[in-house]
N, C-alpha and C positions, 0 to 999 in steps of 0.2 A: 274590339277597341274602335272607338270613333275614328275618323280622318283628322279632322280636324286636330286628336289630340295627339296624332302619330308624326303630323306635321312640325307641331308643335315643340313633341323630342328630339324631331332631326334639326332643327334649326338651330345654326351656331350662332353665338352670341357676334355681334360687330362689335369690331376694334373701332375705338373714337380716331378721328381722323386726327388731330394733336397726337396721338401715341405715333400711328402712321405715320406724320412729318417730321415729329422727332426723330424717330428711328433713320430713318430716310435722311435727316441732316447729318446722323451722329457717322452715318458708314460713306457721307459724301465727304467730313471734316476727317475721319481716318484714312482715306484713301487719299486725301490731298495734303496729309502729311506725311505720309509712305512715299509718295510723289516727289516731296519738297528733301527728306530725306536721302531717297534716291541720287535727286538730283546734285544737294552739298555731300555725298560722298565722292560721288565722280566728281564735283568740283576739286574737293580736295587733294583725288588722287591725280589729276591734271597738276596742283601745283606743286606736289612734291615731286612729279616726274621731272619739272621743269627746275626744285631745287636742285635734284640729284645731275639733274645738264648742264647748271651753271657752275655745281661743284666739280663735273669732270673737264669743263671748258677751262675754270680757274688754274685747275692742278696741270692741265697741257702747257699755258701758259708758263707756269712758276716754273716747271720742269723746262721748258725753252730756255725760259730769262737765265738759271742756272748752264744749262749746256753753252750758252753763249758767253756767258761771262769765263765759262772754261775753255774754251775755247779762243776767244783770247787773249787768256794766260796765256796758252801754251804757243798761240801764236807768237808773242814777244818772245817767251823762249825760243823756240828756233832760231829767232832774229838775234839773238842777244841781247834783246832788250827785255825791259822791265813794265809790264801793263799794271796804271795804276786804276783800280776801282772808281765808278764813279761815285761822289760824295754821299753818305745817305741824307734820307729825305725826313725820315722820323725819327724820332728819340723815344725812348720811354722811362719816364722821369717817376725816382721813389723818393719819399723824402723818410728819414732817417735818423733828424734830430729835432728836440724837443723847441719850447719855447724860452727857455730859460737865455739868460744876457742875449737875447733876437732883437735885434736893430731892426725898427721901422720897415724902413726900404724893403729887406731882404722879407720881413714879413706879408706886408702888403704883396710881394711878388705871389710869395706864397697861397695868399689866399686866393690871386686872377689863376695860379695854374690849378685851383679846386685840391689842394692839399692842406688841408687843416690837420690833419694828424700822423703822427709816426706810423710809417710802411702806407702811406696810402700811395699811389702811383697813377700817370696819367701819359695817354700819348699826346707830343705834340710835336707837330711840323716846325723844323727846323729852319730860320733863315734869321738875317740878321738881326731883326730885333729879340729873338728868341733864343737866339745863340748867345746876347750880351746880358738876358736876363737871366739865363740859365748861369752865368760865370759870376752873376753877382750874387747868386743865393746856392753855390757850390757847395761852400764848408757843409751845410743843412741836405746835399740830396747826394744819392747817385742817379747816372744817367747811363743810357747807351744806345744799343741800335739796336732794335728786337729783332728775330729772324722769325718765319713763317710758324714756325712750331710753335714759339713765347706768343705770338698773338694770337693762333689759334688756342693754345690753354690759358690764355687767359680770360677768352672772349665766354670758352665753352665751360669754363670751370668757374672762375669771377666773375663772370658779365652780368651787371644789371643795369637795366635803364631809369631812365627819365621819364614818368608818367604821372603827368597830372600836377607834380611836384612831391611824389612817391618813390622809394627806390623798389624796385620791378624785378626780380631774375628774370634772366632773358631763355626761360622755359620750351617757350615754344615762338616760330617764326611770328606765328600771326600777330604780336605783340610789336615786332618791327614793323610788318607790311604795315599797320595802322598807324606808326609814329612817322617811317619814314619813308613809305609808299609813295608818297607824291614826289619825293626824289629819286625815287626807279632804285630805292634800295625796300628789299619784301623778305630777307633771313638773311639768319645771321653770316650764310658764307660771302654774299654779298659785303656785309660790313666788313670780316676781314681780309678782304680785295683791295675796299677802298682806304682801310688802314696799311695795311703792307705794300699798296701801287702808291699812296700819296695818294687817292684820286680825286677826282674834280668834288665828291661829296664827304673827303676827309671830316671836313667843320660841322657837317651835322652830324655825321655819323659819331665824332666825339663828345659833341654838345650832348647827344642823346646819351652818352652813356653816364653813369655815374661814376666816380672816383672809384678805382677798384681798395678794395682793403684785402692788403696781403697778409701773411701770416711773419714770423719775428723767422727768418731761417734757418732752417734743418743746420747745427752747428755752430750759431750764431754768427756776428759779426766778429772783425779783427779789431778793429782799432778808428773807433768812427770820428776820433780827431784827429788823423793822419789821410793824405790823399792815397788814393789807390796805386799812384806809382811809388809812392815810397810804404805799401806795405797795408796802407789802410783802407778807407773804406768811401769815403767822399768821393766826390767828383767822375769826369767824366771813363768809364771803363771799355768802351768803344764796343765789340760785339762779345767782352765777357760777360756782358750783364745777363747773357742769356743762364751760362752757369747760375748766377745768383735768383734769375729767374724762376727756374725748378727747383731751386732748395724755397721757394716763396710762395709759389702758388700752390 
């Protein structure tokens, strides 16, 4: 056999250099998404370490604020005296009755606390102008003082926000950190800090949320044109409303 044609068999064919740099981009662009990958898991798992610190910092808190307020109680006891609570800070307002014989006034309130329909419910900071608007559109809602547990189940079970002018379940934190990140609120345990402390970011943290819509409660109601001291269902029920809470959410 010639040289020539022996050379000829051994000689591999060349790969076009376009195949070459393709290839060569395609295993540079997978390796710098494995990268990018990498790096937003350990992003992520940094911020969930840092939600589960703010949830164990809130709960040392809540559990203080409680030991102290027990504390003293029992200190007036000893003394003989009587420790009064101090006043609450929030309310959480459902409204209860329809629109039928609704006076103006009492409506137009209605629509500023974002209640347009029966059982929807809203928190809001108590002080005097909120306290006279809450007494004029009474017969229409109950009211009371939520304790740690109603705003946790309602946040974690009802909560939807405010996005875009969309109502949102609040699924996952990263849907807060992007609405209300730039106010050093980034999940939801954050929001219910700044709803159960009153905190300095109460207004947005409610603005952002949507009206909650509860359900008609496990039982129904008593008698929703009687006040709740005499039996019925209006007006203000101070921290029973939590009862009524869990038969709602």
């Amino acid at each position: 056999m010639p040289v020539a044609a022996t050379k000829a068999k051994k000689r591999v064919p060349a790969v076009p250099e376009t195949a070459l740099k393709g290839k060569k981009a395609a295993i540079e662009a997978r390796a710098k998404r494995l990268r990018l990958s990498v790096l937003r898991r350990r992003k992520e798992r940094q911020k969930r370490m840092a939600v589960f610190k703010k949830a164990e910092k809130y709960q040392l808190q809540y559990e203080s604020m409680a030991k102290s307020e027990l504390q003293k109680a029992r200190q007036a006891k000893k003394h003989g005296n009587f420790y009064v609570p101090a006043e609450a800070k929030v309310a959480f307002v459902v409204r209860i009755r329809g629109i039928n014989g609704l006076h103006p006034k009492p409506r137009k309130i209605l629509q500023l606390f974002r209640m347009r329909q029966i059982n929807n419910g809203v928190f809001v900071k108590l002080n005097k102008a909120t306290i006279n608007m809450l007494r004029i559109i009474e017969p229409y809602i109950m009211w009371g003082y939520p304790d740690l547990k109603s705003v946790r189940s309602l946040l974690y079970k009802r909560g939807f926000g405010r996005v875009n002018g969309q109502r949102v379940p609040l699924t996952d934190n990263k849907i807060v950190e992007k609405a209300l990140g730039r106010k050093g609120v980034t999940c939801i345990e954050d929001m219910i800090h700044q709803i159960y402390t009153c905190g300095p970011r109460f207004k947005a943290v409610t603005n952002f949320l949507w009206a909650f819509k509860l359900k008609t409660p496990r039982g129904g109601f008593r008698k929703k044109a009687n006040h709740f001291v005499e039996g019925g269902d209006f007006g203000n029920r101070e921290f029973y409303i939590n009862r009524m809470l869990r038969r709602m959410v």
